[in-house]
N, CA, C and O atoms as a Tripos MOL2 file, in Angstrom:
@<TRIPOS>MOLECULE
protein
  232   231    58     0     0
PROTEIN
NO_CHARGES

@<TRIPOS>ATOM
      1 N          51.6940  -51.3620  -75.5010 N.3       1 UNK1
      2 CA         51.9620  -52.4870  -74.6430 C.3       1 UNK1
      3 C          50.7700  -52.7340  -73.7310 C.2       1 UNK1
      4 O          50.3380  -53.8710  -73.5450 O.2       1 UNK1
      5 N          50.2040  -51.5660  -73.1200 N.am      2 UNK2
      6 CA         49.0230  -51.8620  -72.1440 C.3       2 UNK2
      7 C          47.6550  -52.7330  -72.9750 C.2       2 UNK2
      8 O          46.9820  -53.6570  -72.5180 O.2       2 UNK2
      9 N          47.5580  -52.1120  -74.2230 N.am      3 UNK3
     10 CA         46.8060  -52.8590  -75.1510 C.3       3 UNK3
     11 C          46.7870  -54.5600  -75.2320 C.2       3 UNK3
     12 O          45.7990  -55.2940  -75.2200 O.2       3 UNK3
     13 N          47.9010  -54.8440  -75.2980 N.am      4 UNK4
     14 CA         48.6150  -56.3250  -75.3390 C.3       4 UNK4
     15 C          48.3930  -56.7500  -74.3280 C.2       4 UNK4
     16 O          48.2050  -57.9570  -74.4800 O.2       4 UNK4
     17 N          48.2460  -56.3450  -72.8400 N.am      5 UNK5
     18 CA         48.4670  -57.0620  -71.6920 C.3       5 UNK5
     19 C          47.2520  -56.8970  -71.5000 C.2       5 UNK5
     20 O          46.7540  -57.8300  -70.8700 O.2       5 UNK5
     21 N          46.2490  -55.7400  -71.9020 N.am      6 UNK6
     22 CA         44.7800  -56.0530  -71.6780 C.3       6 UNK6
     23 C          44.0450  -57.0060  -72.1120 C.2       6 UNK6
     24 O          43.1970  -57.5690  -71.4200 O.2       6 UNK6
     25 N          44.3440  -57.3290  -73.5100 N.am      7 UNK7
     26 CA         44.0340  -58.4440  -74.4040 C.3       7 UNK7
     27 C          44.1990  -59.9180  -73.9510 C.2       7 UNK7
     28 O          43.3630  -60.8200  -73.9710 O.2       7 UNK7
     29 N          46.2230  -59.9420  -73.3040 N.am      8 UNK8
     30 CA         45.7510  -61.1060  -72.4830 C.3       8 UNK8
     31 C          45.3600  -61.2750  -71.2010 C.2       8 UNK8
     32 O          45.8580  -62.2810  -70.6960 O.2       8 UNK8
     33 N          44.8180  -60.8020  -70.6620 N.am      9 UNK9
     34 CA         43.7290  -60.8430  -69.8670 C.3       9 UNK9
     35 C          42.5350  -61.1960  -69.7050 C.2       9 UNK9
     36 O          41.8800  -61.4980  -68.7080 O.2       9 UNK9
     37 N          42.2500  -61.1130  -71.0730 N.am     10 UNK10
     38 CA         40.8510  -61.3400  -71.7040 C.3      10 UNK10
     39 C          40.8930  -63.0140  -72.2930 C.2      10 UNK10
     40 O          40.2490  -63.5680  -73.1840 O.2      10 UNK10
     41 N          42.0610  -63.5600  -71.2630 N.am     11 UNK11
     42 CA         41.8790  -64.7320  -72.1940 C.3      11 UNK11
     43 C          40.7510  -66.0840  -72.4570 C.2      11 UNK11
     44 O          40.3870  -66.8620  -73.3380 O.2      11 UNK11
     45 N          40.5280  -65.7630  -71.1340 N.am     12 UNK12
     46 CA         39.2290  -66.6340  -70.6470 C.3      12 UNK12
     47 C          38.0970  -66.2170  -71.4260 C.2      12 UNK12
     48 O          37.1730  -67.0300  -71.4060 O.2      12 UNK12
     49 N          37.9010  -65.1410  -72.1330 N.am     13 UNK13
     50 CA         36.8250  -65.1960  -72.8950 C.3      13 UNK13
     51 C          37.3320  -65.0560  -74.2340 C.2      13 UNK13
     52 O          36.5490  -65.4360  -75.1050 O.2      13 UNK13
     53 N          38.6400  -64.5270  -74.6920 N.am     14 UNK14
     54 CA         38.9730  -64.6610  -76.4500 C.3      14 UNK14
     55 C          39.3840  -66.7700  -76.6850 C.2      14 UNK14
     56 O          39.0880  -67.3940  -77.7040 O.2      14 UNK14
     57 N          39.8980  -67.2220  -75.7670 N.am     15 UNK15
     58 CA         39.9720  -68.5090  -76.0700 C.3      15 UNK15
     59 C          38.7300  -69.6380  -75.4670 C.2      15 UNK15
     60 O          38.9770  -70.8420  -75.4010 O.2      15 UNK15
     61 N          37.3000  -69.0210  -75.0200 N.am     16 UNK16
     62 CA         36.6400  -69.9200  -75.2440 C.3      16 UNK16
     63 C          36.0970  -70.6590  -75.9250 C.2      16 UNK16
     64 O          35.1170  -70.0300  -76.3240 O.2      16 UNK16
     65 N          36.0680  -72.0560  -76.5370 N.am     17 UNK17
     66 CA         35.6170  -73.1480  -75.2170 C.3      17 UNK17
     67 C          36.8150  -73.9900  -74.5770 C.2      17 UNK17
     68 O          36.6950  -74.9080  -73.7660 O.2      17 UNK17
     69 N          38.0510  -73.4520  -75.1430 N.am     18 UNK18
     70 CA         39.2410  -74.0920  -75.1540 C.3      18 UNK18
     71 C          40.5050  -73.9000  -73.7750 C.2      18 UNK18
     72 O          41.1810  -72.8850  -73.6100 O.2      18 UNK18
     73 N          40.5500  -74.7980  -73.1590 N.am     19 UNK19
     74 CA         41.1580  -73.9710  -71.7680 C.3      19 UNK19
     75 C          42.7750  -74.8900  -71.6250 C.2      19 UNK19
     76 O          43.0460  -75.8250  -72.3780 O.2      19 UNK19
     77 N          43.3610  -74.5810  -70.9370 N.am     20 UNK20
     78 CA         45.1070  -75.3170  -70.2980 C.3      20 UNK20
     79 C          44.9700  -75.7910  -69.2760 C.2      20 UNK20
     80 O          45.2530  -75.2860  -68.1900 O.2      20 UNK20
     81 N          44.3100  -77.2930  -69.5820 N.am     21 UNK21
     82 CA         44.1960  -78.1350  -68.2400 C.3      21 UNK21
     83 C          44.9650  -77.9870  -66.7770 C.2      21 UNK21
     84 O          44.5680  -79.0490  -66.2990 O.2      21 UNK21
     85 N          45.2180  -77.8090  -66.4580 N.am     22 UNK22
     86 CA         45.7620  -77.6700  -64.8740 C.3      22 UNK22
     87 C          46.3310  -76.1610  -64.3430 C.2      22 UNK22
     88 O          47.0070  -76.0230  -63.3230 O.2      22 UNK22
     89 N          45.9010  -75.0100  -65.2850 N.am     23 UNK23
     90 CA         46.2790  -73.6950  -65.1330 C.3      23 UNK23
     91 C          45.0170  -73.3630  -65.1600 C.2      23 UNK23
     92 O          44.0880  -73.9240  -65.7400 O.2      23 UNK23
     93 N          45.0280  -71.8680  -64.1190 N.am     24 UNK24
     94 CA         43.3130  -71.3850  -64.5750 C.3      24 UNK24
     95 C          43.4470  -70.0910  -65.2050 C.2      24 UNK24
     96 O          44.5540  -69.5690  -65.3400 O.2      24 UNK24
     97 N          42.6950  -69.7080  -65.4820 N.am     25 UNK25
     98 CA         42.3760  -68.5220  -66.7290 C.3      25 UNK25
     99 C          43.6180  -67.8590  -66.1830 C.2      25 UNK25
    100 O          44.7410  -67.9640  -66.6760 O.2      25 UNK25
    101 N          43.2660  -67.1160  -65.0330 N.am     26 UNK26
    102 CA         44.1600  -66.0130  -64.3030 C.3      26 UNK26
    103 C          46.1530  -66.7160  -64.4740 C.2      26 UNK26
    104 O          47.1560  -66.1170  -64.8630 O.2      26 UNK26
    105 N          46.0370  -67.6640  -64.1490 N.am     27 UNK27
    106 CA         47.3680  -68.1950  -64.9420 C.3      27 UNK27
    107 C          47.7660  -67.7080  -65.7570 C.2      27 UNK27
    108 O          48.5000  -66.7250  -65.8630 O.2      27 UNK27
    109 N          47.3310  -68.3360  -66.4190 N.am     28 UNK28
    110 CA         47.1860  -68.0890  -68.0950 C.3      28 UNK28
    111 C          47.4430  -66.7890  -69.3630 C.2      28 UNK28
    112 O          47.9330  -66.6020  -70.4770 O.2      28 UNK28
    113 N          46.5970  -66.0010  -68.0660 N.am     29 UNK29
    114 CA         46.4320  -64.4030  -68.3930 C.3      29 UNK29
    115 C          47.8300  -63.9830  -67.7840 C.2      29 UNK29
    116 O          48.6830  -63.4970  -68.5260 O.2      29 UNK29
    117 N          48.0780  -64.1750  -66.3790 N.am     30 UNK30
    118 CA         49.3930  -63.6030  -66.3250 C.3      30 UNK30
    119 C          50.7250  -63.8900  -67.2130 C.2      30 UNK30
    120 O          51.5370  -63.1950  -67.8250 O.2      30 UNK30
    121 N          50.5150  -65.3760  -66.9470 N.am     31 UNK31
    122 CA         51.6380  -65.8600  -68.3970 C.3      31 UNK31
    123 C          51.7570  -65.4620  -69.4710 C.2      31 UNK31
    124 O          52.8700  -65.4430  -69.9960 O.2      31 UNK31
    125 N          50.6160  -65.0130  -70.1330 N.am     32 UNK32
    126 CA         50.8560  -64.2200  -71.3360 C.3      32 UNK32
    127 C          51.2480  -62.3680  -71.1880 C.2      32 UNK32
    128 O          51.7600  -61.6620  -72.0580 O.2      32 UNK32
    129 N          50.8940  -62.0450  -70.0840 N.am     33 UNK33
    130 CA         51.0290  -61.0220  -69.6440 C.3      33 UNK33
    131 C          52.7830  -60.4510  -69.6670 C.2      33 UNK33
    132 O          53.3600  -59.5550  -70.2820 O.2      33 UNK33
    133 N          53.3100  -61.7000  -68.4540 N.am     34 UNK34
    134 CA         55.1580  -61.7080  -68.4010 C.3      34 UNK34
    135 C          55.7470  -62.2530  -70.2600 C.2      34 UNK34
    136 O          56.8890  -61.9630  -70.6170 O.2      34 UNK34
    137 N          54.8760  -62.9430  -71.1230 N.am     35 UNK35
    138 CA         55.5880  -62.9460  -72.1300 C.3      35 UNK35
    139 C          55.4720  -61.5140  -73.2390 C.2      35 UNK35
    140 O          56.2490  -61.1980  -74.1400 O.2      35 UNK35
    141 N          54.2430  -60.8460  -72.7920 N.am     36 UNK36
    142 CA         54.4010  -59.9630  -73.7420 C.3      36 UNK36
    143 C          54.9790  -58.5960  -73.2790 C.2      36 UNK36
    144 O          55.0470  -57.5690  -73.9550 O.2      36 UNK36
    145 N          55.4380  -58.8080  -71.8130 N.am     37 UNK37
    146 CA         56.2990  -57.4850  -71.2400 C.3      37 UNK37
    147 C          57.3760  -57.9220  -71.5600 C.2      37 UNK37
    148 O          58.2110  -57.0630  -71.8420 O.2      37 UNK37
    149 N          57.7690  -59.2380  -71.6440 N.am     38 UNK38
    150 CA         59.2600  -59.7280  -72.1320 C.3      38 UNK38
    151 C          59.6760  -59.7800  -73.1360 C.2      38 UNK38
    152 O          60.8790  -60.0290  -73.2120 O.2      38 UNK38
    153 N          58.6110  -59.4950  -74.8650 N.am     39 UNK39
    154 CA         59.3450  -59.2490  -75.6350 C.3      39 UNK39
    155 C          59.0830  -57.5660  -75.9920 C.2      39 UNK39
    156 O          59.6440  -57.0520  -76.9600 O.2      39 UNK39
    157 N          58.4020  -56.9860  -75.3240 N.am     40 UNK40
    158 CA         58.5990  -55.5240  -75.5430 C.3      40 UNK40
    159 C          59.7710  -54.9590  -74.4290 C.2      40 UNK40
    160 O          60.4060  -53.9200  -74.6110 O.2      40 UNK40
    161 N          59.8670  -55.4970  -73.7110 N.am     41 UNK41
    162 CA         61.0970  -55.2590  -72.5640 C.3      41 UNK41
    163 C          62.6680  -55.5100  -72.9010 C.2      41 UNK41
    164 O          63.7330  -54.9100  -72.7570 O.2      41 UNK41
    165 N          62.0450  -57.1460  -73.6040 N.am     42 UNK42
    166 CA         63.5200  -57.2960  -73.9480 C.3      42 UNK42
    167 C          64.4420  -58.2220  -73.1190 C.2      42 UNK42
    168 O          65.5230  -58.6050  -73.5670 O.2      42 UNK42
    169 N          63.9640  -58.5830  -71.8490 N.am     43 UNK43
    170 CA         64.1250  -59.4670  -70.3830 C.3      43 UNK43
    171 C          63.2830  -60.9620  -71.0180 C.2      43 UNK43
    172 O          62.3030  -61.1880  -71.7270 O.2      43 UNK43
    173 N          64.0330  -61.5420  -70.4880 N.am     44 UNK44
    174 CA         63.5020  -63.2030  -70.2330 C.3      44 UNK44
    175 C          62.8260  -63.4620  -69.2070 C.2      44 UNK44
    176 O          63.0800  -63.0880  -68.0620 O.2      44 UNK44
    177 N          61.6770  -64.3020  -69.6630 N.am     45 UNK45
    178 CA         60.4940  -64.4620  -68.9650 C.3      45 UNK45
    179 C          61.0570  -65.1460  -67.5850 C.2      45 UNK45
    180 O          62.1550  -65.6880  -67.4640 O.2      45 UNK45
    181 N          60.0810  -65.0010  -66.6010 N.am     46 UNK46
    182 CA         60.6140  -66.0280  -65.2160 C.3      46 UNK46
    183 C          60.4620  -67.0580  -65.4950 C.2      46 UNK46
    184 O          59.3400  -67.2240  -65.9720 O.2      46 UNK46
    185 N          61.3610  -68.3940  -65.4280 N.am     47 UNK47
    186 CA         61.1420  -69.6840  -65.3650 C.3      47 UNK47
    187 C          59.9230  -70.7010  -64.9420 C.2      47 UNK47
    188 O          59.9490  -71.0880  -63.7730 O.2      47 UNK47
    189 N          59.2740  -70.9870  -65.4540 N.am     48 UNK48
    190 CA         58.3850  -71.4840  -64.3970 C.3      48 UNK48
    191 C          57.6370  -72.4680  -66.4480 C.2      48 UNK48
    192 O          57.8840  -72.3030  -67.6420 O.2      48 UNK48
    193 N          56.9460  -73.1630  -65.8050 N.am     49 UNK49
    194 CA         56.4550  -74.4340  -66.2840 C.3      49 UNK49
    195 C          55.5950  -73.8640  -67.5810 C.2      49 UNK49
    196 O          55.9680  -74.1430  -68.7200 O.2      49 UNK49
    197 N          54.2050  -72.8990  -67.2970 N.am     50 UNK50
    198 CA         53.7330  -72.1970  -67.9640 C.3      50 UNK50
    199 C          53.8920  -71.5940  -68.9700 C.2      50 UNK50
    200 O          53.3280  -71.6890  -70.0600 O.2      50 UNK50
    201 N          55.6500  -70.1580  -68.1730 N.am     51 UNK51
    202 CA         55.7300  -69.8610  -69.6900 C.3      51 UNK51
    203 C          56.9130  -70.4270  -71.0450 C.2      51 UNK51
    204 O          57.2540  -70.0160  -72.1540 O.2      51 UNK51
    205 N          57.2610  -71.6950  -70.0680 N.am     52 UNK52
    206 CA         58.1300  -72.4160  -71.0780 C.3      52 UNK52
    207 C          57.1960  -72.9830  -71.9110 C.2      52 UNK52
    208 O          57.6790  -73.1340  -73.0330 O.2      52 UNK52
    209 N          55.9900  -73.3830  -71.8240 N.am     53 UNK53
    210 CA         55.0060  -73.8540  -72.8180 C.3      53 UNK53
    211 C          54.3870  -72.6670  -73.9570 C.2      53 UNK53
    212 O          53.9140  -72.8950  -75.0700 O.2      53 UNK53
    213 N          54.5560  -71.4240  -73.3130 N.am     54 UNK54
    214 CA         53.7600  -70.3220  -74.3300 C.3      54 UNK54
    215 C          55.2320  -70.0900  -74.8280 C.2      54 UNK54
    216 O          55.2730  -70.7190  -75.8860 O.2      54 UNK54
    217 N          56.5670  -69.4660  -74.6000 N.am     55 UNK55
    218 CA         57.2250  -69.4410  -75.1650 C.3      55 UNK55
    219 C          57.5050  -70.4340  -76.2930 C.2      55 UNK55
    220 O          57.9870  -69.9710  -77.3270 O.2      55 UNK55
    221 N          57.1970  -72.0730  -76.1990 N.am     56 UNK56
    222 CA         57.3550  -72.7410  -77.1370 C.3      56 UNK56
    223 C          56.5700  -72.8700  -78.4780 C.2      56 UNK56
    224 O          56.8410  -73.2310  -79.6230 O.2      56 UNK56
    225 N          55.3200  -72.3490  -77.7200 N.am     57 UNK57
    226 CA         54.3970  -72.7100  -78.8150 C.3      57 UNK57
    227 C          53.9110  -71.1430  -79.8720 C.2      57 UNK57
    228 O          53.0250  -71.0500  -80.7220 O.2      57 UNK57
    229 N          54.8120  -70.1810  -79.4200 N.am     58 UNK58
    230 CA         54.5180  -68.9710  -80.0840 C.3      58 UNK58
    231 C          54.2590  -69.1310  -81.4920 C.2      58 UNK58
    232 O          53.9890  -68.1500  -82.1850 O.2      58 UNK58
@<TRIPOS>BOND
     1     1     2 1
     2     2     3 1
     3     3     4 2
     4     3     5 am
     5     5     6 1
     6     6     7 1
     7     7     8 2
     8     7     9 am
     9     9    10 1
    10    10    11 1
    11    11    12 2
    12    11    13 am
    13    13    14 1
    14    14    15 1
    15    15    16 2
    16    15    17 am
    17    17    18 1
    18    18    19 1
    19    19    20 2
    20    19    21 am
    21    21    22 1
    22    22    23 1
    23    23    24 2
    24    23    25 am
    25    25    26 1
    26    26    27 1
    27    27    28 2
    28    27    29 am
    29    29    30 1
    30    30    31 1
    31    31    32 2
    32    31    33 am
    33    33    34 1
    34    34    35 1
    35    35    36 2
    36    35    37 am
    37    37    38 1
    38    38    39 1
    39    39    40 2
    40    39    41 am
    41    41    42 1
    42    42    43 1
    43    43    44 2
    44    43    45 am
    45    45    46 1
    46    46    47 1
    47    47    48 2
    48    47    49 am
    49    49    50 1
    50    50    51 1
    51    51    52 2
    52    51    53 am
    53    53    54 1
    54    54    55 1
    55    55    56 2
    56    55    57 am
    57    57    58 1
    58    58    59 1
    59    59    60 2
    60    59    61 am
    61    61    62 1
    62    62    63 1
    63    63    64 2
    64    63    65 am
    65    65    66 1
    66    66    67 1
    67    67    68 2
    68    67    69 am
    69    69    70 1
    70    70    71 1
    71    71    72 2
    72    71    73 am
    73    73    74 1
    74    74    75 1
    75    75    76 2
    76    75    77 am
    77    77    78 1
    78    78    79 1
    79    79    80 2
    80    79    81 am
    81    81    82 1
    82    82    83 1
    83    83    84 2
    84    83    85 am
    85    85    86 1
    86    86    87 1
    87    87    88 2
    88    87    89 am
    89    89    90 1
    90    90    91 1
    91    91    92 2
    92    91    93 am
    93    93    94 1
    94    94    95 1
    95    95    96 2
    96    95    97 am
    97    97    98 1
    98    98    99 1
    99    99   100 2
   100    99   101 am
   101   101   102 1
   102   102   103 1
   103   103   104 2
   104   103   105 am
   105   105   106 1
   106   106   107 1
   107   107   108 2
   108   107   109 am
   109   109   110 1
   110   110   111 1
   111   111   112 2
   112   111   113 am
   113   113   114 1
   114   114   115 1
   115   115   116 2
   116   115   117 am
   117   117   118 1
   118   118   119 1
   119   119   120 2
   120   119   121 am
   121   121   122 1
   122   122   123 1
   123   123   124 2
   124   123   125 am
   125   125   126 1
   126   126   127 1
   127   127   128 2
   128   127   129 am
   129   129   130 1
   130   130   131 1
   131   131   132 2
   132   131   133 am
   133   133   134 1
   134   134   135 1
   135   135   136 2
   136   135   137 am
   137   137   138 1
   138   138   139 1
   139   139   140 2
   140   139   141 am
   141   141   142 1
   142   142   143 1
   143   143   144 2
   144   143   145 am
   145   145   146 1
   146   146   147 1
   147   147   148 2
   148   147   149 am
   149   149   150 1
   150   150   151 1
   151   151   152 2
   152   151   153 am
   153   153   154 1
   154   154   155 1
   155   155   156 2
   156   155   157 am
   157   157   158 1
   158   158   159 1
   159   159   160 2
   160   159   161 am
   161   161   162 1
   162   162   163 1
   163   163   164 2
   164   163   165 am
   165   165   166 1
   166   166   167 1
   167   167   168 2
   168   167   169 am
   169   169   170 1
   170   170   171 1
   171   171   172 2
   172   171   173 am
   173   173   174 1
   174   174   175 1
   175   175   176 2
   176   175   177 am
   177   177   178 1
   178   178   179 1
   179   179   180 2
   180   179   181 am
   181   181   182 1
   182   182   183 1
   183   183   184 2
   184   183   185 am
   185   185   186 1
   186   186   187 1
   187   187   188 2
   188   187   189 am
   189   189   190 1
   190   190   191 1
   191   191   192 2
   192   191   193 am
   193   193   194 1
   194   194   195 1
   195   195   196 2
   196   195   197 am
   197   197   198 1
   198   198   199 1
   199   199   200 2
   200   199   201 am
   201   201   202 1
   202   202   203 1
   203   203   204 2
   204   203   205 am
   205   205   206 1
   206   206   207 1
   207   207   208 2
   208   207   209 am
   209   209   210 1
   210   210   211 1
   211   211   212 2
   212   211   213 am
   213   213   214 1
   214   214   215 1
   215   215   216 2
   216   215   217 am
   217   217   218 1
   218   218   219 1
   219   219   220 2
   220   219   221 am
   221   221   222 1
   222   222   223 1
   223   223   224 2
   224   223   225 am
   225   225   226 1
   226   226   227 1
   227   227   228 2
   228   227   229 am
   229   229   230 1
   230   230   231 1
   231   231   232 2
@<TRIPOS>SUBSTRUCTURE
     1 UNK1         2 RESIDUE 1 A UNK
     2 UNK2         6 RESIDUE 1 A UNK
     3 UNK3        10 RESIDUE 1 A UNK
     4 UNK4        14 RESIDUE 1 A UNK
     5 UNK5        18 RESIDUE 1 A UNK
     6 UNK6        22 RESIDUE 1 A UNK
     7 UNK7        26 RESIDUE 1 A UNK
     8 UNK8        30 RESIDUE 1 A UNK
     9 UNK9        34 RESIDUE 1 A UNK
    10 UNK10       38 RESIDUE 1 A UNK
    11 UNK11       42 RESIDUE 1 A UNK
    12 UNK12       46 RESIDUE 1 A UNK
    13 UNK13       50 RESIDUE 1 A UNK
    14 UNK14       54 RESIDUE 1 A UNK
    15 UNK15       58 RESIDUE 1 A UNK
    16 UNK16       62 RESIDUE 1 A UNK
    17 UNK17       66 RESIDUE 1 A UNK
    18 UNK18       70 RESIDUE 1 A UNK
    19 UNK19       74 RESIDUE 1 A UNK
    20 UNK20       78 RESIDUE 1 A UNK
    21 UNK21       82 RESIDUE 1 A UNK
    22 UNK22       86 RESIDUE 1 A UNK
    23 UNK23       90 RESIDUE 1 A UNK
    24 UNK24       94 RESIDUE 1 A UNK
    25 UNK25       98 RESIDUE 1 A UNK
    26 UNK26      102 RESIDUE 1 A UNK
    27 UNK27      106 RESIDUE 1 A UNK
    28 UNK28      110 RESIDUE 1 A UNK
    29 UNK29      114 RESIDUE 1 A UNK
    30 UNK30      118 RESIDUE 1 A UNK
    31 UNK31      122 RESIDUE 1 A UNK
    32 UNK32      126 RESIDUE 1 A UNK
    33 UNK33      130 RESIDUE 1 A UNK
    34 UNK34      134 RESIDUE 1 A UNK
    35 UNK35      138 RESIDUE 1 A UNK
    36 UNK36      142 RESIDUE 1 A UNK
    37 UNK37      146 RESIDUE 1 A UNK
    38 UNK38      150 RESIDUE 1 A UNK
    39 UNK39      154 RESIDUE 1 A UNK
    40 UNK40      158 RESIDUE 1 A UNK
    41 UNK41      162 RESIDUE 1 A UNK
    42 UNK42      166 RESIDUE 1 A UNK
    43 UNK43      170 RESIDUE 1 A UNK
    44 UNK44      174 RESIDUE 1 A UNK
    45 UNK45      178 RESIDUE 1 A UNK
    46 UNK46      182 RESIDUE 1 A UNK
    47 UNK47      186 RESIDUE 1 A UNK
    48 UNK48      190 RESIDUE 1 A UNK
    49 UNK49      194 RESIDUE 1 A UNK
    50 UNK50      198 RESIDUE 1 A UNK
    51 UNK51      202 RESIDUE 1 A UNK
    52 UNK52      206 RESIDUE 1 A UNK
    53 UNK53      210 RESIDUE 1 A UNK
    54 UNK54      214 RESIDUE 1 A UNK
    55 UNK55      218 RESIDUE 1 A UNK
    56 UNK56      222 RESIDUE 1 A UNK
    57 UNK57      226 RESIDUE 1 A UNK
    58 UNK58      230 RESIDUE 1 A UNK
């Protein structure tokens, strides 16, 4: 799991030149962060705008 959450972290440089207009990296990184503790956890992500978009687009 720490592997996974390191990775997204790294997102600002594994998804360059490509970015999520009005979120910044660190967003981004956390959002993927709460989705990938949430499916190794097993808990639903916190509500919020962000990760209803990564949840959708998995």
């Amino acid at each position: 799991m720490q592997m996974a959450i390191d990775a997204s972290q790294r997102y600002g440089i594994i998804a360059y030149p490509f970015n999520w207009d009005g979120y910044s990296t660190e967003e981004v990184a956390n959002a993927y962060t709460q989705y990938i503790e949430s499916m190794f956890l097993g808990e639903p992500m916190p509500a919020a705008e962000l990760n209803s978009l990564i949840k959708k687009n998995r």
